[in-house]
MDAnalysis code that builds the backbone (N, CA, C; Angstrom):
import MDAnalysis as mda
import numpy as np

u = mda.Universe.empty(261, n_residues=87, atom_resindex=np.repeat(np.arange(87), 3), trajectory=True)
u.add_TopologyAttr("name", ["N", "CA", "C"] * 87)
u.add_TopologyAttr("resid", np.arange(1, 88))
u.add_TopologyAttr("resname", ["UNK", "UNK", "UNK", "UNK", "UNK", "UNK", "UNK", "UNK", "UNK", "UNK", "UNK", "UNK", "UNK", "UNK", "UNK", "UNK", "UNK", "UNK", "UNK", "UNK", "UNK", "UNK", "UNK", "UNK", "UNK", "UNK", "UNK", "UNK", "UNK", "UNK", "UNK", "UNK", "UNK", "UNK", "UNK", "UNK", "UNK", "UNK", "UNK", "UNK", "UNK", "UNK", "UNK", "UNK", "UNK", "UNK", "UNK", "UNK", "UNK", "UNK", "UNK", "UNK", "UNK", "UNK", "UNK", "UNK", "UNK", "UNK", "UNK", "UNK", "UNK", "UNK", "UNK", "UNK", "UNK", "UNK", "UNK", "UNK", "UNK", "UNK", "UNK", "UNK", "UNK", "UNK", "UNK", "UNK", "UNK", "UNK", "UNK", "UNK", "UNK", "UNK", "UNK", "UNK", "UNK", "UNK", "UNK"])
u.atoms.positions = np.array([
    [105.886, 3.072, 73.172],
    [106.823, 2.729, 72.124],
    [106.987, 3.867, 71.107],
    [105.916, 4.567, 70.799],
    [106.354, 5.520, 69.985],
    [106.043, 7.301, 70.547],
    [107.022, 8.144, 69.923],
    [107.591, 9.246, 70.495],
    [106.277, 10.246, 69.953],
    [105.265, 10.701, 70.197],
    [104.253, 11.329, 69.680],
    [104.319, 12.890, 70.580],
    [104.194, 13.891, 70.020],
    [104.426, 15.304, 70.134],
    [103.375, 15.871, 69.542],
    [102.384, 16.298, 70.211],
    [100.764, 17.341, 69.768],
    [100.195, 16.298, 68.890],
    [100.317, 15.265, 68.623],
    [99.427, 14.468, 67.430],
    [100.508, 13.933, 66.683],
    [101.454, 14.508, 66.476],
    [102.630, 14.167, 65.398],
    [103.816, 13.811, 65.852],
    [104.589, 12.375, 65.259],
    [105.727, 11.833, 65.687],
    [107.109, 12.827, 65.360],
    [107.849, 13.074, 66.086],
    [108.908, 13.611, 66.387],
    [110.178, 13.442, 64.967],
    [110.448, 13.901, 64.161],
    [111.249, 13.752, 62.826],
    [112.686, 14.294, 63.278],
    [113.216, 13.286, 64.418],
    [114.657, 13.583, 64.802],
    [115.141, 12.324, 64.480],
    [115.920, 12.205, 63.003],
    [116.155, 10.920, 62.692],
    [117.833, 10.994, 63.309],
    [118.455, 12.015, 63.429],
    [119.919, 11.289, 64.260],
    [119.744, 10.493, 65.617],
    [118.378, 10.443, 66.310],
    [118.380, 9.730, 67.428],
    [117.687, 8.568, 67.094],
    [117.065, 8.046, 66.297],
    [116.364, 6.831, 65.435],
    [115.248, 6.857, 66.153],
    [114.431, 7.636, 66.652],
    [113.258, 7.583, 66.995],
    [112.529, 6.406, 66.772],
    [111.168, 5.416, 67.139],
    [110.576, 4.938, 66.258],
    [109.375, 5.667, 65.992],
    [108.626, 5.596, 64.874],
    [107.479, 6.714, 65.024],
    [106.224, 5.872, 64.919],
    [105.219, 6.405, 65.331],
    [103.789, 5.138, 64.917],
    [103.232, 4.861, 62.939],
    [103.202, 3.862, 62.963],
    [102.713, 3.730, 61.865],
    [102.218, 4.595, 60.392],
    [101.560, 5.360, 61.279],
    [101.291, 6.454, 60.492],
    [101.925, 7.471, 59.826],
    [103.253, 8.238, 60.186],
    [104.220, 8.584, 59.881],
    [105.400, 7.990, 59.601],
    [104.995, 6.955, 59.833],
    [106.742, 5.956, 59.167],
    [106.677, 5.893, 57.894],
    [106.324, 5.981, 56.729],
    [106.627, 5.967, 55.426],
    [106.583, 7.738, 55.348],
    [106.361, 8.617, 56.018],
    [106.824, 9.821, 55.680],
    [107.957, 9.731, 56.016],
    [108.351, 9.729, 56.945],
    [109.741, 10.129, 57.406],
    [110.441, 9.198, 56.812],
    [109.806, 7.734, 56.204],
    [111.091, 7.237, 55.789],
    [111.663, 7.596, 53.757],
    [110.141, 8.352, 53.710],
    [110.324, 9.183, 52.451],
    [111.249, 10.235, 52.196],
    [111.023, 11.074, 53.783],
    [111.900, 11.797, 53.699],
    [113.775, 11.340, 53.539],
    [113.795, 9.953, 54.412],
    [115.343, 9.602, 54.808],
    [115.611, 9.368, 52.898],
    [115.154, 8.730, 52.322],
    [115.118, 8.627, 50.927],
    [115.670, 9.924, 50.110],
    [114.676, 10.840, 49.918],
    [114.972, 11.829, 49.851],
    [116.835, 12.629, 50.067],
    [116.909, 12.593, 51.258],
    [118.085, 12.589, 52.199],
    [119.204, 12.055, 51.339],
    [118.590, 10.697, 51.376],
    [120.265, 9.665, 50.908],
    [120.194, 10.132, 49.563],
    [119.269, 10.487, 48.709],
    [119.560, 10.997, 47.223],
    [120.127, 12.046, 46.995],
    [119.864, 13.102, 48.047],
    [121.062, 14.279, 47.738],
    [122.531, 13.873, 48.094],
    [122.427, 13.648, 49.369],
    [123.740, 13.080, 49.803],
    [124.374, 12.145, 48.603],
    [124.180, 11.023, 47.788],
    [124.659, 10.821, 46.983],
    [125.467, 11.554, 45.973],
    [124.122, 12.221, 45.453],
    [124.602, 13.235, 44.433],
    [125.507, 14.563, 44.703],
    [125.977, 14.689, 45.927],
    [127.063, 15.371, 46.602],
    [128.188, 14.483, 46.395],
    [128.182, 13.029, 46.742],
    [129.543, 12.828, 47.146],
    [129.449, 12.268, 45.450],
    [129.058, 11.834, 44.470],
    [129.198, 11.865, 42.957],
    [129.760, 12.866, 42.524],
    [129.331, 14.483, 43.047],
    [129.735, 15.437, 42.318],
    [131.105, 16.059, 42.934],
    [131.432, 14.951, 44.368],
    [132.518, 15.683, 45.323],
    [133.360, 14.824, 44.291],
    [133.091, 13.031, 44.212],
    [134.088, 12.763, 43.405],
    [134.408, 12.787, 42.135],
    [133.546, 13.582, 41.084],
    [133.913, 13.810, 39.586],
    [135.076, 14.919, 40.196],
    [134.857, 16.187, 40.986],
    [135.232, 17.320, 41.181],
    [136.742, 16.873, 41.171],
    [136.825, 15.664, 42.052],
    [138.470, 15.110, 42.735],
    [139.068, 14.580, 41.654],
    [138.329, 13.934, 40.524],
    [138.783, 13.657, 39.596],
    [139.647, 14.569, 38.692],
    [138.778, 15.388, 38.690],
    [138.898, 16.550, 37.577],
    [140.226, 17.209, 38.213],
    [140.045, 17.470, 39.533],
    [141.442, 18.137, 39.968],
    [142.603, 17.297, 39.741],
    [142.107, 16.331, 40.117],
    [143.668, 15.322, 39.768],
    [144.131, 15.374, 38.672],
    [143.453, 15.504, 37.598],
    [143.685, 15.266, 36.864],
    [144.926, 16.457, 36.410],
    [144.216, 17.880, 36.735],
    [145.080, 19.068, 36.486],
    [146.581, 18.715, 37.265],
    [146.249, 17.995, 38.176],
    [147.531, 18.164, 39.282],
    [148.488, 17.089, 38.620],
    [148.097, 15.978, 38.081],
    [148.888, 14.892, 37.203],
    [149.353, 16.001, 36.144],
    [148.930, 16.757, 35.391],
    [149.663, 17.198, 33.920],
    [150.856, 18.524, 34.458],
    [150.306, 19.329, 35.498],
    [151.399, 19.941, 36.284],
    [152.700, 19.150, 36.901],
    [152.165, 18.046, 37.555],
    [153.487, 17.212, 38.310],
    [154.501, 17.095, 36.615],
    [154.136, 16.433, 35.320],
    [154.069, 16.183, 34.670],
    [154.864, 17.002, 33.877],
    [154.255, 18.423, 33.745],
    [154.654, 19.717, 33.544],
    [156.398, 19.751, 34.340],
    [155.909, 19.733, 35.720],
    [157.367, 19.707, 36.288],
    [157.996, 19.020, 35.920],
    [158.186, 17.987, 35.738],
    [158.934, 16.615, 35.458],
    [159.839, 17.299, 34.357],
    [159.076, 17.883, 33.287],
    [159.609, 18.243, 32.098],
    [160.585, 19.574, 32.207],
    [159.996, 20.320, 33.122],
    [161.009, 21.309, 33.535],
    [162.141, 20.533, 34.226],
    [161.948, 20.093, 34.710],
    [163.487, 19.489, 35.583],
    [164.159, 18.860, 34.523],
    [163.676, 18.250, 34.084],
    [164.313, 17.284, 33.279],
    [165.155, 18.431, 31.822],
    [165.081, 19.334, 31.771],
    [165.248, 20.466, 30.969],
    [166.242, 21.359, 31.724],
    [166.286, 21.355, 32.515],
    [167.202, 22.053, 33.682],
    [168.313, 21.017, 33.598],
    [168.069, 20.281, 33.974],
    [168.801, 19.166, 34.030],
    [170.257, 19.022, 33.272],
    [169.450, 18.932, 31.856],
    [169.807, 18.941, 30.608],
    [171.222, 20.152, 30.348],
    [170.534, 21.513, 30.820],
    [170.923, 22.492, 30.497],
    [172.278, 22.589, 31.331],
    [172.074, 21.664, 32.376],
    [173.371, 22.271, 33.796],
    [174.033, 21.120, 33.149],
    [173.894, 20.003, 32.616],
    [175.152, 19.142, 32.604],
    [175.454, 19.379, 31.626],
    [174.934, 20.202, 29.909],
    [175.898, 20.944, 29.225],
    [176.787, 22.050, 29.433],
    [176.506, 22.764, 30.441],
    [177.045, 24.397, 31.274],
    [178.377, 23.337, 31.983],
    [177.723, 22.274, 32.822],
    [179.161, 21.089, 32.984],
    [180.120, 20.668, 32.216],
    [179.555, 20.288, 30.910],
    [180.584, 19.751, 30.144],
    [181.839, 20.947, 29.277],
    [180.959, 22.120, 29.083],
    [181.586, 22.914, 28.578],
    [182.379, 23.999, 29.344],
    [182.515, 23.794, 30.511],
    [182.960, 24.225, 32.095],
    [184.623, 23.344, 31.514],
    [184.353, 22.312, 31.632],
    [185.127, 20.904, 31.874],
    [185.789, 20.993, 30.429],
    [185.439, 21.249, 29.393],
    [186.497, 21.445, 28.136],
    [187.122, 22.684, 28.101],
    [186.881, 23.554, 28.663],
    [187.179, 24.646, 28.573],
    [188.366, 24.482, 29.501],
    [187.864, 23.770, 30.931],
    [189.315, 23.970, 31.727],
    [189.874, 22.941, 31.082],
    [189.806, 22.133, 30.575],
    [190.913, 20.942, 29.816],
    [191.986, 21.076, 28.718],
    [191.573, 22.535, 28.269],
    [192.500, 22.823, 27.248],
    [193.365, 24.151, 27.472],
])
C-alpha cells in the first residue's frame, strides 16, 4: 500500500501517492505550505487585475471624452459649413 524508496516515501504529490504514516504529516505540511503560496499568487494576480482595470476604465473613459470632443468640434465645423453655404 505504500510507495517506499531507500527508507523514504516518494513526495510525488501530482500522482497522489499514499505514503506510510510516518511521512504523511510531512508531506501533507508540505501540500499546506504549497496551497499558501499559491494563494498568495492568485491574491496578488488578482489585486494586480484590479489595479489594471482600473487604469484601463479611466483611459476607456479618457476616450469617451475625446470622442465626445471631436464630436462636438465636427458638428460645429457642420453647422458653420451649412450657414455659410445658406447665405
Amino acid at each position: 500500500m505504500y510507495t517506499v524508496v531507500e527508507g523514504s516515501c516518494t513526495r510525488d504529490f501530482a500522482t497522489f501517492i499514499v505514503c506510510c504514516p510516518l511521512c504523511q504529516s510531512s508531506h501533507q505540511q508540505q501540500q499546506d505550505k504549497t496551497s499558501l503560496i499559491t494563494d498568495k499568487r492568485e491574491e496578488e494576480y488578482t489585486r494586480e487585475r484590479e489595479r489594471r482595470g482600473g487604469h484601463e476604465r479611466e483611459r476607456e473613459e479618457e476616450y469617451t471624452r475625446e470622442r465626445e470632443k471631436r464630436s462636438t468640434r465636427e458638428r460645429e465645423k457642420r453647422r458653420t459649413r451649412e450657414r455659410r453655404d445658406h447665405y
